[in-house]
C-alpha positions as CSV (number, residue, x, y, z in Angstrom):
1,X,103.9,88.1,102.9
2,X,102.4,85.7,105.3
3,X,104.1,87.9,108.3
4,X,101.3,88.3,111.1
5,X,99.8,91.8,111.5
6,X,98.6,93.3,114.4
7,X,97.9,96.9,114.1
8,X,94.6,97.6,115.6
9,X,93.1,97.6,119.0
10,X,90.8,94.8,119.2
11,X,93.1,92.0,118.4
12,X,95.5,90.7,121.1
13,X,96.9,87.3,119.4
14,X,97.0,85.4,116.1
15,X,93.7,83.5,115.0
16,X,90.7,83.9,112.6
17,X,89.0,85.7,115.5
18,X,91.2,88.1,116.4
19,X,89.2,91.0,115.5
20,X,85.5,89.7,115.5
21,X,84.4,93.0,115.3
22,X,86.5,94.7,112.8
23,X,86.2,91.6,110.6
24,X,82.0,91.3,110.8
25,X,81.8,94.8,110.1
26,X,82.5,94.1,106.9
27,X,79.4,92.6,106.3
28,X,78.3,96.1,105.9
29,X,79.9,96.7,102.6
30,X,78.6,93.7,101.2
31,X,75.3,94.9,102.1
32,X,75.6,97.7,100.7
33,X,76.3,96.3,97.5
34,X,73.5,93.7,97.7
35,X,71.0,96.7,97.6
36,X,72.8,98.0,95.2
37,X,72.6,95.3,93.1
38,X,69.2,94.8,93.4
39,X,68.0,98.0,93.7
40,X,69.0,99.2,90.4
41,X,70.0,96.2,88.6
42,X,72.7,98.1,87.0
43,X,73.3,96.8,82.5
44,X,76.4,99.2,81.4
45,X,79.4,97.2,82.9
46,X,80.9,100.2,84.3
47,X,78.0,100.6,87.1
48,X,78.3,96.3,87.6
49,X,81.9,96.9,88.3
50,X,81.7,99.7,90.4
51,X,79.1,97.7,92.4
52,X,81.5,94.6,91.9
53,X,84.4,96.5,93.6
54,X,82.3,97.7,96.6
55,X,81.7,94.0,97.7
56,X,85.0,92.9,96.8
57,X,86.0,95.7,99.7
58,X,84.0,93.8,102.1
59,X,85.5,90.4,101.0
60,X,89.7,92.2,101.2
61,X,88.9,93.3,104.4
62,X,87.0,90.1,105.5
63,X,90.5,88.6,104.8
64,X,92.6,90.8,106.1
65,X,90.8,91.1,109.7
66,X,90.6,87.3,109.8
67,X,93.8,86.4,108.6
68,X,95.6,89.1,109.4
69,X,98.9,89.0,107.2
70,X,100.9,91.3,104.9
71,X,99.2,89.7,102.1
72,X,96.0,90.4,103.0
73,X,96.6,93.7,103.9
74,X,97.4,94.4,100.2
75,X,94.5,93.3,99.1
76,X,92.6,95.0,101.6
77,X,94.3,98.2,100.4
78,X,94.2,97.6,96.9
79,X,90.5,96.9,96.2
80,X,90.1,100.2,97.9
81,X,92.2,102.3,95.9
82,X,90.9,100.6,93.0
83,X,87.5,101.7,93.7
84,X,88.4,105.2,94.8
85,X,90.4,105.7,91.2
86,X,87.6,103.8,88.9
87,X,85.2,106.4,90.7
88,X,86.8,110.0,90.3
89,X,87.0,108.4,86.4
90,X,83.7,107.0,86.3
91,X,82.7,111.0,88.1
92,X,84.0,112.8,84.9
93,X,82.1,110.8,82.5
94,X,78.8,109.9,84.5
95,X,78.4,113.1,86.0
96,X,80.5,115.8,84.0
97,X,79.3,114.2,80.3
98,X,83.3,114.1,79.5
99,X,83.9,111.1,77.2
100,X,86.1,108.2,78.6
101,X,89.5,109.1,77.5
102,X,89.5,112.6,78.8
103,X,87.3,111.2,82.1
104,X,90.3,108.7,82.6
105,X,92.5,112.1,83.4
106,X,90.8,112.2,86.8
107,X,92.6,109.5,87.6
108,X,96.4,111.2,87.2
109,X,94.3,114.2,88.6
110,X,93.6,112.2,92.2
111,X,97.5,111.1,92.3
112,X,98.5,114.0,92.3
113,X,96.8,115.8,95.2
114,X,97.8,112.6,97.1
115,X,101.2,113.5,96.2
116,X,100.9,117.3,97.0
117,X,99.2,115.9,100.8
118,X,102.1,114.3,101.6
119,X,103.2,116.1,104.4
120,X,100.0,116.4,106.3
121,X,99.4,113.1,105.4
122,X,102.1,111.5,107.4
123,X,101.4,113.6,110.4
124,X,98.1,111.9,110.8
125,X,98.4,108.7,113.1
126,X,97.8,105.1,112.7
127,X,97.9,105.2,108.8
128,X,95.2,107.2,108.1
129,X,96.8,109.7,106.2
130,X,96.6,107.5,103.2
131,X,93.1,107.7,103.2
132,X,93.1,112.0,103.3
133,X,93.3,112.4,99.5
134,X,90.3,110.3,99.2
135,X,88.2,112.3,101.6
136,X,89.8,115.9,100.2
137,X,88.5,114.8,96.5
138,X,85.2,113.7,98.1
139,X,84.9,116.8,99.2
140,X,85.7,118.5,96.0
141,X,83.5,116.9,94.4
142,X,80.7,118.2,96.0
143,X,82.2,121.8,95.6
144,X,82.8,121.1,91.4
145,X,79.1,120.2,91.2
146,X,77.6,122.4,93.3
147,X,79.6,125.1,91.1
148,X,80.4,124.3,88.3
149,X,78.5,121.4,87.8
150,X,76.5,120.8,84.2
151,X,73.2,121.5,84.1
152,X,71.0,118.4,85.6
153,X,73.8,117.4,87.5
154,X,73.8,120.1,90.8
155,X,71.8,118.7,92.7
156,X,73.7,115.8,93.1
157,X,75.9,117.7,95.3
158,X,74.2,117.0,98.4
159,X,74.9,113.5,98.4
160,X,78.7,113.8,97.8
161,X,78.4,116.6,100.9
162,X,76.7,114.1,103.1
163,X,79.2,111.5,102.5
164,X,82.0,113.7,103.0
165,X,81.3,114.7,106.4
166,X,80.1,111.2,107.0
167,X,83.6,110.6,105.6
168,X,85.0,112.9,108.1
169,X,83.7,111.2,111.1
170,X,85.1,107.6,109.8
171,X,88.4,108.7,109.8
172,X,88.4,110.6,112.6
173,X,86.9,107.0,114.3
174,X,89.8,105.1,112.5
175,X,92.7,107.5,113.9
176,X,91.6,106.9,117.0
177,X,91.8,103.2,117.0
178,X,95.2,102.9,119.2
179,X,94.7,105.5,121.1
180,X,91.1,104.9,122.4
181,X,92.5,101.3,123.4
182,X,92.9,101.5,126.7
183,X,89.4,103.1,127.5
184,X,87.8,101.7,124.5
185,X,88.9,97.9,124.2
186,X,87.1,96.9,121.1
187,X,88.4,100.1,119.3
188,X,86.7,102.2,117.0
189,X,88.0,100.7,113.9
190,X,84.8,98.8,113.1
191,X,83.3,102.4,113.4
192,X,85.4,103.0,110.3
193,X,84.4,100.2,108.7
194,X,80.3,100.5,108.9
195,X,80.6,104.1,108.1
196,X,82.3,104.0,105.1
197,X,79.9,101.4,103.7
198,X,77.8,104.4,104.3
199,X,79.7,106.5,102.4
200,X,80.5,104.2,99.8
201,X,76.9,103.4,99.0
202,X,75.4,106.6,99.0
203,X,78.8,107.9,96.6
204,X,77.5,104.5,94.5
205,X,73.2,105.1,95.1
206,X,74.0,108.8,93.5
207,X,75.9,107.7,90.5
208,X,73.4,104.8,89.9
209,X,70.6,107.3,90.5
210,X,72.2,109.6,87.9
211,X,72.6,106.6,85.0
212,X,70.7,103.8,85.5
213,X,67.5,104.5,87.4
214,X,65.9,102.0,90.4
215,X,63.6,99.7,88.5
């Protein structure tokens, strides 16, 4: 598990510093949730942990493009998924009024279409596949409220449209990583980085907006 990796442009040997880019970039989601944080000063524990998870992204991915090894590439993936399943359930209940244990459904609900993208998945290079489930649902979300949406929650579309093409760009930037390299140096994959905290925060500003208002 504490095999070095090397599987993006800007590093070129071992060492904390490997990837200065890729790794400061990640003082974007932490950012993020900082405003967060303060902003709304979130009290129902669900909102704390969803805030909670977005800096813990920042921190995984501070290891992982410092350290660079097999074990902190888990954890850099993991704390993502995490937040992308707690959301989707967190969606349902904060935004479609469902109560918890049917909300939790979501969850199954967002494995599955990751299941049934497979195949185009694994066409996509440099591992961004495993991030197109994430960015379909995004998507879809906007479409379900926009929709079929309850009523006072529509309009909230907008900001799940936004971040999905914002989304769009980020992972175009991330699959391009490798094969930029050799006219692009530094790589693109600190693009991905700094414009997902973008995404992330305004997925995270909408369902704060929507529960617990800015004080």
């Amino acid at each position: 598990m504490n095999n070095y990796v090397d599987a993006y442009c800007e590093r070129l040997a071992p060492g904390l510093w490997g990837e200065p880019l890729n790794a400061l970039s990640n003082l974007g989601f932490l950012l993020a949730a900082a405003v967060l944080w303060f902003r709304f000063r979130p009290e129902q524990r669900s909102m704390r942990a969803l805030v909670v998870l977005l800096a813990l992204i920042g921190v995984a991915s501070l290891a992982f493009h410092t350290a660079a090894t097999e074990l902190t590439r888990v954890f850099d993936v993991l704390f993502i998924a995490v937040f992308v399943f707690f959301y989707v359930v967190c969606f349902g209940h904060w935004f479609w009024g469902l109560p918890w244990h049917r909300a939790w459904w979501f969850a199954p609900g967002l494995a599955v279409l990751g299941v049934l993208l497979v195949p185009v998945s694994l066409a996509i290079p440099g591992g961004s596949g495993s991030y197109l489930a994430a960015g379909v649902a995004l998507v879809g979300l906007a479409v379900a409220l926009r929709f079929f949406g309850p009523t006072g929650t529509r309009h909230h579309w907008r900001a799940f449209a936004v971040a999905g093409v914002v989304f769009a760009v980020s992972l175009t930037l991330r699959t391009v990583d490798l094969t930029w390299c050799a006219d692009w140096p530094s790589g693109t994959h600190y693009l991905w980085h700094l414009l997902n905290a973008v995404v992330l925060f305004l997925v995270a500003r909408e369902a704060l907006v929507r529960v617990s208002p800015p004080r």
